[in-house]
N, CA, C and O atoms as a MOPAC input file, in Angstrom:
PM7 MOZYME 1SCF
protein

 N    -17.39700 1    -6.38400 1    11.53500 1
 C    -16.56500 1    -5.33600 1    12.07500 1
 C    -15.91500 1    -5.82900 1    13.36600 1
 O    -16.50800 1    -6.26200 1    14.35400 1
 N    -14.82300 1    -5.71500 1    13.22500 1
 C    -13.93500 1    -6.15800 1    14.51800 1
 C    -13.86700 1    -7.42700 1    15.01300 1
 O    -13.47600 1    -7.62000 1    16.16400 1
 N    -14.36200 1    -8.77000 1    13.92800 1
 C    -14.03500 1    -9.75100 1    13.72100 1
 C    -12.55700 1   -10.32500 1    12.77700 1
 O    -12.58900 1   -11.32100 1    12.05300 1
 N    -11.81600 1    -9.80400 1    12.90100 1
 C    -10.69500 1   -10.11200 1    12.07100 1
 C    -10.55400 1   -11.36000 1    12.15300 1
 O    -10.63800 1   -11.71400 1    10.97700 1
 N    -10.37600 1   -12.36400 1    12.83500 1
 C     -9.62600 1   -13.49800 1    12.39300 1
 C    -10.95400 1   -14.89400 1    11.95500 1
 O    -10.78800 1   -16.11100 1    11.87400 1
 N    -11.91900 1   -14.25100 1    11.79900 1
 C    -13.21100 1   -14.98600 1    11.83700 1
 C    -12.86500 1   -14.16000 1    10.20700 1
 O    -11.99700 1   -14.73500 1     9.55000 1
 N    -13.35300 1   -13.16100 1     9.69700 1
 C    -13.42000 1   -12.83500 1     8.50400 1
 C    -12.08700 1   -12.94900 1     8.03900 1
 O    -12.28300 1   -12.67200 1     6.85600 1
 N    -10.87200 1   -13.16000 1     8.12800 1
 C     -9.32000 1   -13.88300 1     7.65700 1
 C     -9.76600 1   -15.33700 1     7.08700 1
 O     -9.34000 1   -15.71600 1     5.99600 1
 N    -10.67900 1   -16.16900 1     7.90000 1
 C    -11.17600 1   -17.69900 1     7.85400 1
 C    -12.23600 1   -17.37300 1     6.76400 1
 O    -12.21200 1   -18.14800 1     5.80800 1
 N    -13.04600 1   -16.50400 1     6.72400 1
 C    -14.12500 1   -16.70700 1     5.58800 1
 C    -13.18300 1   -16.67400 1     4.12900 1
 O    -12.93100 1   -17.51200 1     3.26400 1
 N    -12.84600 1   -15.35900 1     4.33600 1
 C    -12.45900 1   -14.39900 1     2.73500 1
 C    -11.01700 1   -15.67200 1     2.53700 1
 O    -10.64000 1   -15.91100 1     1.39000 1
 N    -10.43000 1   -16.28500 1     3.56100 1
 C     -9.37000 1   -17.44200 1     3.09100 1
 C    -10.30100 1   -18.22200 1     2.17000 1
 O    -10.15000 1   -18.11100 1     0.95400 1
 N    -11.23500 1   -18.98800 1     2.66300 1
 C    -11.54800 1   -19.74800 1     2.09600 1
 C    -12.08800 1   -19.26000 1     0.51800 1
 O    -11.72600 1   -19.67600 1    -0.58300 1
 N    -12.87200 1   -18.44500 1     0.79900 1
 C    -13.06300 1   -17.70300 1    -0.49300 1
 C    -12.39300 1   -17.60900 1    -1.77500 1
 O    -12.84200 1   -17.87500 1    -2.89000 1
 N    -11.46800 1   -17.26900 1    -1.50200 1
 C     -9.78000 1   -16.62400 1    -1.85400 1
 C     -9.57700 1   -18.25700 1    -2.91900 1
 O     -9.40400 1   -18.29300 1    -4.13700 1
 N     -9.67200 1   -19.45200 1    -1.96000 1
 C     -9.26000 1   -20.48700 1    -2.10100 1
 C    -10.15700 1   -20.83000 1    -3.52100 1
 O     -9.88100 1   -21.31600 1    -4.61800 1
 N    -11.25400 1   -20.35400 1    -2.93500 1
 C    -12.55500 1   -21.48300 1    -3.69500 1
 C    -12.82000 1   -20.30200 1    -5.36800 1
 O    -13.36500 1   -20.58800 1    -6.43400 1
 N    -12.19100 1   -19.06400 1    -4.93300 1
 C    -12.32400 1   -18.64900 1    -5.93000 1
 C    -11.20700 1   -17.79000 1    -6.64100 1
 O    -11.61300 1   -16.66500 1    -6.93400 1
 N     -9.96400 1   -18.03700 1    -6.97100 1
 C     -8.69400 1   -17.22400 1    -6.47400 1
 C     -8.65300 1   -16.30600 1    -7.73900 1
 O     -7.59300 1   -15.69500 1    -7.87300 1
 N     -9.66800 1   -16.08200 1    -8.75300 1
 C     -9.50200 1   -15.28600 1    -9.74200 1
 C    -10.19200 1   -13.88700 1    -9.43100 1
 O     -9.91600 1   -12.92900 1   -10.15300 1
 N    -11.32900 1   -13.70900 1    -8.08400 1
 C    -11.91700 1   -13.06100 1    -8.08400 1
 C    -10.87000 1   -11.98200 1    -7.15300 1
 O    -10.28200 1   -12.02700 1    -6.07300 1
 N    -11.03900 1   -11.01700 1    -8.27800 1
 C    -10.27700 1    -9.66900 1    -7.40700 1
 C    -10.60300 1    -8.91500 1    -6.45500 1
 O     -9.85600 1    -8.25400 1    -5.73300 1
 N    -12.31800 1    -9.04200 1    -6.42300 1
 C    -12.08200 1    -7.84900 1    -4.71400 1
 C    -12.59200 1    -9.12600 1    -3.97000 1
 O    -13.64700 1    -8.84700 1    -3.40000 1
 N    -12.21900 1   -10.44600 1    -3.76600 1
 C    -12.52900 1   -11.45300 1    -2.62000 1
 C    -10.84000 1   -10.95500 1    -2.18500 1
 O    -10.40300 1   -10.73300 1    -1.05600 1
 N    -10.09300 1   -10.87700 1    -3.55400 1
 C     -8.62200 1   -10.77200 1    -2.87800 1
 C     -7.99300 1    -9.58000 1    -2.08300 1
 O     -7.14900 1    -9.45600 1    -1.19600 1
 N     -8.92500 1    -8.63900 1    -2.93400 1
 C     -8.89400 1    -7.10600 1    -1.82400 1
 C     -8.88200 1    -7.57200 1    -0.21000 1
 O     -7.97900 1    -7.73300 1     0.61100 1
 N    -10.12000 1    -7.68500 1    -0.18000 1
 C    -10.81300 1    -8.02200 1     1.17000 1
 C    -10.25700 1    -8.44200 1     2.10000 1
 O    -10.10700 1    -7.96100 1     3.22300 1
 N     -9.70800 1    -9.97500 1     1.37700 1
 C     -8.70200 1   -10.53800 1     2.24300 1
 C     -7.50100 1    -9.85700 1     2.84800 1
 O     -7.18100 1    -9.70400 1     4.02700 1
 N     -6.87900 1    -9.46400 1     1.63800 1
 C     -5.53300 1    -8.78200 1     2.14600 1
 C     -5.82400 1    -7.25300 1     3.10800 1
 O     -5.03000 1    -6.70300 1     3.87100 1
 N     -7.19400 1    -6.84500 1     2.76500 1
 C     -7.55400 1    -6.07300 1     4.24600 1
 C     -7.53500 1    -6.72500 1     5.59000 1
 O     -6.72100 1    -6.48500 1     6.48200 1
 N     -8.38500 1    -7.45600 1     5.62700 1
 C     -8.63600 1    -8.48100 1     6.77200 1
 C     -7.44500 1    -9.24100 1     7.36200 1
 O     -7.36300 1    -9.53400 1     8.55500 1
 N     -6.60000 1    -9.51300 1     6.50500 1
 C     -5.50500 1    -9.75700 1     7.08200 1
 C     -4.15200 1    -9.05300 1     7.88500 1
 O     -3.35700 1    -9.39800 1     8.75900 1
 N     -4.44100 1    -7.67400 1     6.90400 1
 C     -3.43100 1    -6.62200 1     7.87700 1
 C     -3.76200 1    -6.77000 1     8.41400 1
 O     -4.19400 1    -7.78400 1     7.86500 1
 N     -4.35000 1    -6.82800 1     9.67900 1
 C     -4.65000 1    -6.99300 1    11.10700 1
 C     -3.65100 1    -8.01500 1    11.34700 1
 O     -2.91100 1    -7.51400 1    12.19300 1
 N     -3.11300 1    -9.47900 1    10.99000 1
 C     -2.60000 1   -10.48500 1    11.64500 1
 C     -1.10200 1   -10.33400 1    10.76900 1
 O     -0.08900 1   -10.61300 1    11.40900 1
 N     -0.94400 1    -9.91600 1     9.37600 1
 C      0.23500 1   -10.10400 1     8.48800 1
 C      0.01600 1    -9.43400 1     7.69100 1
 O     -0.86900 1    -9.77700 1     6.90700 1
 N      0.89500 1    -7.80000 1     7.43300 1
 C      1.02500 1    -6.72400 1     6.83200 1
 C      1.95900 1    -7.31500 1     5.61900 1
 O      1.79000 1    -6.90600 1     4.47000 1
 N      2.81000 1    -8.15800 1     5.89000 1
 C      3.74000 1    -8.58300 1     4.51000 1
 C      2.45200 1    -9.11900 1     3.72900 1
 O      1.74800 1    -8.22800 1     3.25300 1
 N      2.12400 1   -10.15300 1     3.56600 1
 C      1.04700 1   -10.97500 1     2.87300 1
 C      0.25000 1   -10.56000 1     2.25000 1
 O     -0.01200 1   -10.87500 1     1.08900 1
 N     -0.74500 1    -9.07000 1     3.51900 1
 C     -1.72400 1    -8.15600 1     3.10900 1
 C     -0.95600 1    -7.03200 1     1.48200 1
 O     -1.58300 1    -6.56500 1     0.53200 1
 N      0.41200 1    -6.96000 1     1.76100 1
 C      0.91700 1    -6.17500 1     0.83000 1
 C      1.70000 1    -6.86200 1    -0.23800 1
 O      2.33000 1    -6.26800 1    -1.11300 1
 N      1.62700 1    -7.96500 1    -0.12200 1
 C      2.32500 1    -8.47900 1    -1.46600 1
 C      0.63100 1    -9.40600 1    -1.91100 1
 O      0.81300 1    -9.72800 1    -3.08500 1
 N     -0.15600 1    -9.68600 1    -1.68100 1
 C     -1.30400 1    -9.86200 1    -2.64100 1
 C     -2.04900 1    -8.11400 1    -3.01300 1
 O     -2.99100 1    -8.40900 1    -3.74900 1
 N     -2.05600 1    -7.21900 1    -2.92300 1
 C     -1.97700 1    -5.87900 1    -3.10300 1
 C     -1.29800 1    -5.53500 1    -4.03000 1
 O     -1.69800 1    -4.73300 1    -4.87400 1
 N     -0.23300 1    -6.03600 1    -4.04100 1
 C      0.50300 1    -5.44100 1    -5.28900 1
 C      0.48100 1    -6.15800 1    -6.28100 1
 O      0.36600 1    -5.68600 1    -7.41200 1
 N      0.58100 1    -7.34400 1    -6.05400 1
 C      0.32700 1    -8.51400 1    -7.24900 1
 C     -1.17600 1    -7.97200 1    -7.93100 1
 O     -1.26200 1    -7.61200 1    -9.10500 1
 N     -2.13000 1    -7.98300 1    -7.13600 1
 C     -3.28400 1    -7.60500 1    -7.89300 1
 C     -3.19300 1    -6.30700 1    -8.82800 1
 O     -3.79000 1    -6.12300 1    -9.88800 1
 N     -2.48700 1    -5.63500 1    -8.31200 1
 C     -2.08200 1    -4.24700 1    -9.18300 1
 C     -1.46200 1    -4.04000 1   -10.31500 1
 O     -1.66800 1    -3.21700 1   -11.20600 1
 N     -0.49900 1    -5.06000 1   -10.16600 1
 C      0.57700 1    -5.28400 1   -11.33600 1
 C     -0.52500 1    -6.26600 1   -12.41800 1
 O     -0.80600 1    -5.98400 1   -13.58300 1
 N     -0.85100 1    -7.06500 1   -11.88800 1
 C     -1.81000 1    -8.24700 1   -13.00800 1
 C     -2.77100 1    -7.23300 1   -13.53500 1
 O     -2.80700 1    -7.27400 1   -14.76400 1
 N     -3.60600 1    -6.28600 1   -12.98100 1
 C     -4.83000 1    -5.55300 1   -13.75400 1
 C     -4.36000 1    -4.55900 1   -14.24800 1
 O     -4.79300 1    -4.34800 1   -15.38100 1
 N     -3.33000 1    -3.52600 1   -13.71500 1
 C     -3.13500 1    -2.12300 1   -14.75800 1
 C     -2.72500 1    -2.16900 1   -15.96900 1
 O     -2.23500 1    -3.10200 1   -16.60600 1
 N     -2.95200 1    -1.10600 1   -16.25400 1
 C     -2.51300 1    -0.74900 1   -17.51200 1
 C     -1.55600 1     0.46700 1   -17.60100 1
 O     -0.92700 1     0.84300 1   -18.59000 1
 N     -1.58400 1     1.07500 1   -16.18200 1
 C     -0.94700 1     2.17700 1   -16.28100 1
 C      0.48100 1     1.52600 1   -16.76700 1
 O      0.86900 1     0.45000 1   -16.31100 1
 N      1.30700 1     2.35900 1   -17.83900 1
 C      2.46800 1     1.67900 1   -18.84900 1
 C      3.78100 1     2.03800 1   -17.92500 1
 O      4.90800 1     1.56100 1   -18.05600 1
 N      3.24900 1     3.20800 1   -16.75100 1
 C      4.42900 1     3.32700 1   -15.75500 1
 C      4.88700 1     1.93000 1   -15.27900 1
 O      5.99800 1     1.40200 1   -15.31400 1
 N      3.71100 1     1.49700 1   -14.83000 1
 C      3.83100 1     0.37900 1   -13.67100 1
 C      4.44400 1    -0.96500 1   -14.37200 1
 O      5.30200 1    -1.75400 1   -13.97500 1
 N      3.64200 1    -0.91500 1   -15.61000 1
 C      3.51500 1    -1.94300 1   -16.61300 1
 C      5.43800 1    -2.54200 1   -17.15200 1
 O      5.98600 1    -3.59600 1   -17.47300 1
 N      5.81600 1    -1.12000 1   -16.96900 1
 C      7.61100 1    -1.61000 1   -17.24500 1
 C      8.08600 1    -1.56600 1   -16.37400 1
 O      9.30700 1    -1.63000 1   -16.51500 1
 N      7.56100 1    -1.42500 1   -14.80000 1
 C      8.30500 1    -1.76600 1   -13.67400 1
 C      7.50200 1    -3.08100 1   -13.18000 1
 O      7.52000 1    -3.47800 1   -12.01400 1
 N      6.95100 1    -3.56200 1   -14.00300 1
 C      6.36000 1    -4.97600 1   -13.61300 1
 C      7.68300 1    -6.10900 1   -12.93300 1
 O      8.26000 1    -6.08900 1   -11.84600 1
 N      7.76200 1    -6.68800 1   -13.67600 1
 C      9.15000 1    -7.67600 1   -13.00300 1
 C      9.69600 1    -6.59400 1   -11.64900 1
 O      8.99200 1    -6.93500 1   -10.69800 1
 N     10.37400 1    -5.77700 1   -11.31800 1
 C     10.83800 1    -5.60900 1   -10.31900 1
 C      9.53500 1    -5.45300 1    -9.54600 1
 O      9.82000 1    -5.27600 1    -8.36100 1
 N      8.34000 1    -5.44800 1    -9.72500 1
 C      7.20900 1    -4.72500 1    -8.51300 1
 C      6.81200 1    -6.31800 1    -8.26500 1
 O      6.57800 1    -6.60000 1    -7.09000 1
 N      6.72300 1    -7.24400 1    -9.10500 1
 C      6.54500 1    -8.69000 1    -9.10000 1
 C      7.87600 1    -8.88600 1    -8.17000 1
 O      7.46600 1    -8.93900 1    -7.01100 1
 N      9.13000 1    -9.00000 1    -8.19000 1
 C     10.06100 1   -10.07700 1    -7.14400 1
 C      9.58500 1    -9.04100 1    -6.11800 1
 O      8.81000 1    -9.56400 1    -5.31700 1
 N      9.80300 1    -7.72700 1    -5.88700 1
 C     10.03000 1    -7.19000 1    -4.23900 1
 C      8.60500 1    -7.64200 1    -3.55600 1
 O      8.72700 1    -7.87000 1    -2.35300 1
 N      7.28000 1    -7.81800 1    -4.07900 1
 C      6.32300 1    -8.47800 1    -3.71700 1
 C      6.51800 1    -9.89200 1    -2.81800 1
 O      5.98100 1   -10.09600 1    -1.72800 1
 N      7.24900 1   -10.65000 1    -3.40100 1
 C      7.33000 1   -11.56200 1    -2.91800 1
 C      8.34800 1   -11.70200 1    -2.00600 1
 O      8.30300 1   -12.65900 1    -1.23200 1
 N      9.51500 1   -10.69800 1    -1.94400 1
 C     10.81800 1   -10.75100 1    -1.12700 1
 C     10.30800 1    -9.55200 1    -0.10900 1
 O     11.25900 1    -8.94000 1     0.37800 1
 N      9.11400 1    -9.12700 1     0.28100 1
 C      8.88500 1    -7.69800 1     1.27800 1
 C      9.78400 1    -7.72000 1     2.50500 1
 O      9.87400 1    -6.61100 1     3.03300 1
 N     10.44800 1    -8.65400 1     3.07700 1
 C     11.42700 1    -8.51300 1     4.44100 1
 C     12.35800 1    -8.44300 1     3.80300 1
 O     12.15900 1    -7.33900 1     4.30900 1
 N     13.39800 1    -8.45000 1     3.06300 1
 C     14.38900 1    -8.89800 1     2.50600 1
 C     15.12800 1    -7.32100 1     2.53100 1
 O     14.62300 1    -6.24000 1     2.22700 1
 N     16.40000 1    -7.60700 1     2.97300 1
 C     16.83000 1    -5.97200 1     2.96500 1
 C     18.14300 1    -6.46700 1     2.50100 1
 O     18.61600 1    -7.58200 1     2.72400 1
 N     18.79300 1    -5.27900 1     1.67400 1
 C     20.11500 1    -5.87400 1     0.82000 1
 C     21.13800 1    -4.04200 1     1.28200 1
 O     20.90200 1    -2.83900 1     1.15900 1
 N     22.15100 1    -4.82800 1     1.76400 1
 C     23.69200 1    -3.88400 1     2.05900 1
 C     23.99100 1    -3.20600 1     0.76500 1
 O     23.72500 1    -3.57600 1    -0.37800 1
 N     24.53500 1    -2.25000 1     1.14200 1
 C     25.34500 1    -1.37100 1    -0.39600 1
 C     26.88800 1    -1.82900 1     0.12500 1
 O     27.88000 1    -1.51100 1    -0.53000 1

């Protein structure tokens, strides 16, 4: 508790050593809002999109997949 960048260094490595496991990836992307809210929210959503099933999400896959990865990116009308 209130070690953030000490538990950012564990659950990284973790993450690393085990990158299939889904709540090491939770964790992380908790632990990391503290230092990087983009990062914390695009492994968040990626994990969401890869496990549901909900069929909403499931056909907004591809667009919930790129804005994941583009989260700063702001586009003019």
């Amino acid at each position: 508790m209130g070690q953030y960048k000490e538990a950012v260094e564990i659950l990284k490595r973790g993450v690393t050593k085990f990158p299939e496991h889904r709540g090491l990836q939770i964790f992380y992307s908790m632990a990391l809002y503290t230092e990087n809210y983009n990062e914390a929210m695009k492994i968040v959503l990626m994990n969401l999109i890869e496990t549901t099933t909900d069929e909403t999400l499931q056909y907004f896959k591809r667009g919930i997949s790129y804005y994941a990865q583009h989260l700063d990116e702001t586009w003019d009308s």
